[in-house]
N, C-alpha and C positions, 0 to 999 in steps of 0.2 A: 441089777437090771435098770437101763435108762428109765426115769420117768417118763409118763406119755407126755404129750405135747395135747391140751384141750383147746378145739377149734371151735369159735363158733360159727354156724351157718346162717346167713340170710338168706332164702335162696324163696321158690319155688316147691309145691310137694312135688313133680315132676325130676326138678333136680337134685332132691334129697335121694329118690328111686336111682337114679343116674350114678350118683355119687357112693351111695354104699357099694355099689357093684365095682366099685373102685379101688375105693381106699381102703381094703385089704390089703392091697399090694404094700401098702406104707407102713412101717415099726414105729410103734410107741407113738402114736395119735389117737385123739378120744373126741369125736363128734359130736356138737351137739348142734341141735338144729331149730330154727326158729323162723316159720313159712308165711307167706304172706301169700293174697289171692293176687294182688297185683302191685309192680315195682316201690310205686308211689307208699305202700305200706313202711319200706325199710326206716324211715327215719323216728317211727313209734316202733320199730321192735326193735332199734340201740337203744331205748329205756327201758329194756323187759330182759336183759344179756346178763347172764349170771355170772360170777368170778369165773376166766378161763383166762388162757395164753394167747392166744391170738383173733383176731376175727378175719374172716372170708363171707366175700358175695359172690351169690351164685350169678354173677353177669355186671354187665357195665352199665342196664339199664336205675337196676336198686343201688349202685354205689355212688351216681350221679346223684338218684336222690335226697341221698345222706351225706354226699358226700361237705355241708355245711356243721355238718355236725360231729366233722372227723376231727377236727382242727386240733380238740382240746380231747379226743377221747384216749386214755391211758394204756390201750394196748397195741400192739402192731396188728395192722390191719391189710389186707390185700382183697382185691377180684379178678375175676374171669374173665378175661377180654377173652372179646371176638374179634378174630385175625383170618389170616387167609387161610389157616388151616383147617380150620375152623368152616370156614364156606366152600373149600375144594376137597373136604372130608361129606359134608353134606351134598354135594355135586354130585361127587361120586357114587354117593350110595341110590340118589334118583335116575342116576343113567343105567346105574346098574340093575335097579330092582324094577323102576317103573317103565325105562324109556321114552322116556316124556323127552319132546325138543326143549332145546334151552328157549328158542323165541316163544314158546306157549307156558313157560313159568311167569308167575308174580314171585316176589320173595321181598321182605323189611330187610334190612339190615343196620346194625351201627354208623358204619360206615361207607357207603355206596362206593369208593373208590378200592376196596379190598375184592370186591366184583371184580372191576376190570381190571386187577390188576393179577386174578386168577385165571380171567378170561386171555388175556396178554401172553402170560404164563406156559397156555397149554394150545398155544396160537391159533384159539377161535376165532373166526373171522365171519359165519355166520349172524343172525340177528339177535342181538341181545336180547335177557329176558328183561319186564319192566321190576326194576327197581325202588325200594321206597326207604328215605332214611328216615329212621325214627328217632326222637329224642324226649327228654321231659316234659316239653313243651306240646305233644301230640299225647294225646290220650290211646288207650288203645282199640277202646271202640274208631277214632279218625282213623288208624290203621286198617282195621277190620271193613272197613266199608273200602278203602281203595280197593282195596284184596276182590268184594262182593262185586263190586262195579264191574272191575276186568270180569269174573267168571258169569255174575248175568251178563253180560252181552258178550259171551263167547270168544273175546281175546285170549284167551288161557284155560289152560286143562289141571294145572298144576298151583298150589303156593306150599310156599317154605317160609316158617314165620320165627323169631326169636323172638316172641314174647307168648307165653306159653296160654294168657288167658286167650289173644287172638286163636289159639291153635284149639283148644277145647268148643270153644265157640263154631269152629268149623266145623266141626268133629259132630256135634250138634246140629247143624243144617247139611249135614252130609256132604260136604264140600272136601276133595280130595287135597289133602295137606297131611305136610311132615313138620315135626320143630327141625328146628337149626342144631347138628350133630356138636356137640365138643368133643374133640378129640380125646382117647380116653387118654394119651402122652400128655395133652396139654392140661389136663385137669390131675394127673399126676404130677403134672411139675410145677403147678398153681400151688399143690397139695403142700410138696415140697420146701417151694418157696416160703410160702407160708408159717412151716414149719422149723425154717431155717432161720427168718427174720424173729421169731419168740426167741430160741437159743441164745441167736445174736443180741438182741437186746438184754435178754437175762444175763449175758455174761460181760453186755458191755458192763451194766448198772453193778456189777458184784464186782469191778473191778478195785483192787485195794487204792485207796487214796490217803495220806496221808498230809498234814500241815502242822506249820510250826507259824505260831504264834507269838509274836514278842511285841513286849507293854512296857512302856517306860519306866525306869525303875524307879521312879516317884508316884505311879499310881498304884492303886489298890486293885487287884486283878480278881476279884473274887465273883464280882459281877458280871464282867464283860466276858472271862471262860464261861462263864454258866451259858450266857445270854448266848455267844456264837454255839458254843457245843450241842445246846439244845437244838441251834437251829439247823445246823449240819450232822443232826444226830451222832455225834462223835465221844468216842471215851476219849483218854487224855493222862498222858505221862506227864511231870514236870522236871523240866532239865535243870531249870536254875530259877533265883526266887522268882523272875518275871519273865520266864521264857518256856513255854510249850509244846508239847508235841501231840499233835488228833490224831484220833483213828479213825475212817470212816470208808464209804464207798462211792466211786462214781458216781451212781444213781440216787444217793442221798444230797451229795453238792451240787450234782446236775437239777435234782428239785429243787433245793433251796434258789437256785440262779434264775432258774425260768418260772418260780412262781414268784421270787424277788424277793424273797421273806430273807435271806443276808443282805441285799441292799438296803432293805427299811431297817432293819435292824441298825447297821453302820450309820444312817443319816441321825438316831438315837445316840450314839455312844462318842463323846468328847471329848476321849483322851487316844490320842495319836498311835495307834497301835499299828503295826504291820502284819500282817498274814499272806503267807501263801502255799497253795497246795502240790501237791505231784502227783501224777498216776501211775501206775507200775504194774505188772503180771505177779512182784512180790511185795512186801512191803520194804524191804529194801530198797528195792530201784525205786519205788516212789516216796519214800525220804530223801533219797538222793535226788530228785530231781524236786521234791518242796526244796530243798536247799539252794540248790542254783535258781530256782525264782523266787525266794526270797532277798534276793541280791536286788533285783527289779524293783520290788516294793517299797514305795513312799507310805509316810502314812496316812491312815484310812483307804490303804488300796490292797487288792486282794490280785495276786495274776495267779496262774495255773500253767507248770508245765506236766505236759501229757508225756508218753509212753517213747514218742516219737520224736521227741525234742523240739515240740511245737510248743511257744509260748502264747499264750492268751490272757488279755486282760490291758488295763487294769480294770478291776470291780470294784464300783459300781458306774466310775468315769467310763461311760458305755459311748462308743463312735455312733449309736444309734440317734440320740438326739442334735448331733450334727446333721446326721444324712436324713433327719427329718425336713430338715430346713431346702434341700436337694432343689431347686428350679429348673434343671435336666426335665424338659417336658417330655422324653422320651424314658424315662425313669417312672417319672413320676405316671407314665401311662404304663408301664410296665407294672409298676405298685399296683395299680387298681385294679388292671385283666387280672393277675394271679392271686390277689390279696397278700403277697410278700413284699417283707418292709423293705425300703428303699434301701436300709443299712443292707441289707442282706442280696439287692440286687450289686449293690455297688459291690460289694466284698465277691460275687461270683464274678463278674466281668473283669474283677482284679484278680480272680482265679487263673482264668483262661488268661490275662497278658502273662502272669509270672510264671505260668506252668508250662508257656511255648510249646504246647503240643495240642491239637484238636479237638482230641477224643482223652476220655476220662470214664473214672467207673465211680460208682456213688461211696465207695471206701477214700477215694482221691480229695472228692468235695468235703468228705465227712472228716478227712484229716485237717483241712485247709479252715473251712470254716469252724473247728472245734465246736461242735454240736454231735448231737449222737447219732450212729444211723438211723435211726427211725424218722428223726427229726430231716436229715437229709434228703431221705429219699423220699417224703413228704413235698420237701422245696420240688426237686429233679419232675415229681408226677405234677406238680402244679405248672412248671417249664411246661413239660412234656404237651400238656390237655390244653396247653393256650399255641402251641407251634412253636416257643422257644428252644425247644431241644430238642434230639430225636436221638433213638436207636438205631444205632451203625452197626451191632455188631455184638458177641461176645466172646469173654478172655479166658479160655482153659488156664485154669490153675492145676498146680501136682498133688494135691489134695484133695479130697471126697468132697462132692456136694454140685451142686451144680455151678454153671459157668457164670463167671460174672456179666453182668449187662454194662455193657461200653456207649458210651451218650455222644454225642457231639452239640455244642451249641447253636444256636440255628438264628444267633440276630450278632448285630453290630457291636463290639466289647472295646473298639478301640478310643 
């Protein structure tokens, strides 16, 4: 039997009631949950998360708050957006139960434009109801009082709120109001999701990696195996007196790379060594591909061919301290809105010219930039939340799981 998949919840007590009524439908998940009375809480309860597989917020208001403190946090993480389904699931259920007119609601929302574009949708043409967007920077008592204002002076009979203390608070001066419905499909598929991105991850990091190592046959190697293998946690065969071969995994080189503990090392060691690694589904295929990128390697440089016959590298000679230098004042504003480094702006807009096609899925970018998914689709949501890229769409595969999300880019690449 598969292990469960341990989720943990930021959420809401409202949404944790929500959600168990849920997540039975879903095999081999184990919840655990961690409530907050309001959004602003989430970023003191990522120091309170006990060892689990993935984390989930119960909305888009607590992942904005946290979301400064995802950057560096070790597990795949996902939330609950509020979409249209999401507002025309909650529509529906007021026209049906209260008959309330749409022009006598108040309602908060995310995003004021998933309104009308519901409204559009189901071709209302009547009087809007009044709208209010809310974000980190409103508190929810400012919300709570737009809300009060409309119903003391009689513009409204109704509110619908997505922030749950607003909605208790009402509930408390007897003021007729619902929260904002999640779909129970889309909170399935968050579930899902969720659940999908842990797997993914676990099986990127487990994937076999192997390197071969070769030290001039005038120095002493007794030192510099110790020092790399420690640092790529790697065992280790010997071929010939000054030539080796590691055993290790994805996820142990992919640390060593992104916390730089093999760069610092190499700037350390003074005799001309070469190394390079491979990735593989066996160890096989990733011997054979450390072998063809050890072809590449000068020494003190490390390259990496992947699964796919993408080469990367060399390491530690990193293009990143070039594209630091970047004077592109539209880069370099681009760096700042998302907090993504210039290197890595330059390397997507060199995505989209080489790839001659529009639309891409975060597997495409993830092959291209040689980082992991997680790390990808990290960049993709930082696009995404600034207006750099959008969701066009997504791509049935012949395989179980859900569909891929299809992007397109949304600024100037040429």
């Amino acid at each position: 039997m598969p292990l469960s998949t341990k989720i943990a919840i930021i959420c809401s007590k409202a949404f944790q009631n929500r959600i168990l009524s849920i997540a039975q439908n879903i095999e081999n998940i184990q919840l655990e949950f961690y409530l907050y009375n309001q959004p602003s809480d989430a970023p003191s309860l990522l120091k309170q998360i006990k060892p689990c597989d993935a984390l989930l917020f119960g909305g888009t208001l607590p992942y904005l708050h946290a979301q400064t403190s995802l950057a560096t946090f070790p597990i795949p993480w996902n939330y609950l957006k509020q979409d249209e389904m999401t507002i025309s699931t909650t529509l529906l259920s007021l026209i049906a139960n209260q008959a309330i007119p749409l022009q006598r609601l108040s309602i908060d929302v995310m995003h004021p434009i998933f309104v009308d574009n519901v409204l559009t949708e189901i071709e209302y043409t009547g009087i809007k109801p009044y709208v209010h967007s809310i974000s980190i920077t409103e508190t929810a008592d400012d919300v709570l009082q737009k809300h009060i204002a409309l119903w003391e002076t009689k513009q409204i009979d109704y509110i619908i709120t997505s922030i749950h203390k607003v909605f208790d608070e009402l509930q408390l001066r007897k003021i007729p109001a619902m929260r904002m419905l999640d779909a129970t499909s889309s909170i399935i598929q968050c579930l899902e999701e969720t659940k999908s991105q842990s797997i993914l991850t676990k099986s990127e990091y487990a994937k076999a990696a192997v390197g071969f190592l070769d030290i001039p046959e005038t120095s002493t190697c007794e030192d510099i195996l110790q020092q790399i293998t420690t640092t790529t946690h790697s065992t280790y065969k010997q071929i010939s007196s000054n030539y080796f071969e590691l055993y290790t995994t994805a996820g142990h080189l992919q640390n060593a790379l992104e916390k730089e503990n093999l760069q610092q090392l190499i700037q350390h060691i003074d005799v001309p060594f070469r190394l390079a690694f491979g990735y593989g589904h066996s160890i096989f295929e990733a011997a054979e591909n450390a072998t063809h990128a050890l072809k590449f390697a000068k020494p003190y440089e490390i390259y990496i061919l992947d699964e796919h016959k993408n080469l990367s590298g060399p390491f530690p000679k990193s293009e990143s301290k070039l594209s630091l230098k970047t004077k592109d004042p539209f880069v370099l504003q681009m760096a700042k809105q998302t907090s993504l480094s210039p290197l890595n702006i330059s390397k997507i807009m060199q995505f989209s010219i080489e790839r001659q096609a529009s639309q891409f899925t975060a597997q495409n970018l993830s092959e291209y930039l040689q980082v992991t998914r997680r790390t990808t689709e990290r960049i993709i949501k930082k696009l995404v939340d600034h207006g750099y890229a959008k969701v066009v769409g997504e791509e049935m595969t012949h395989q179980q799981g859900r569909p891929r999300t299809i992007y397109e880019l949304d600024f100037a690449t040429y």
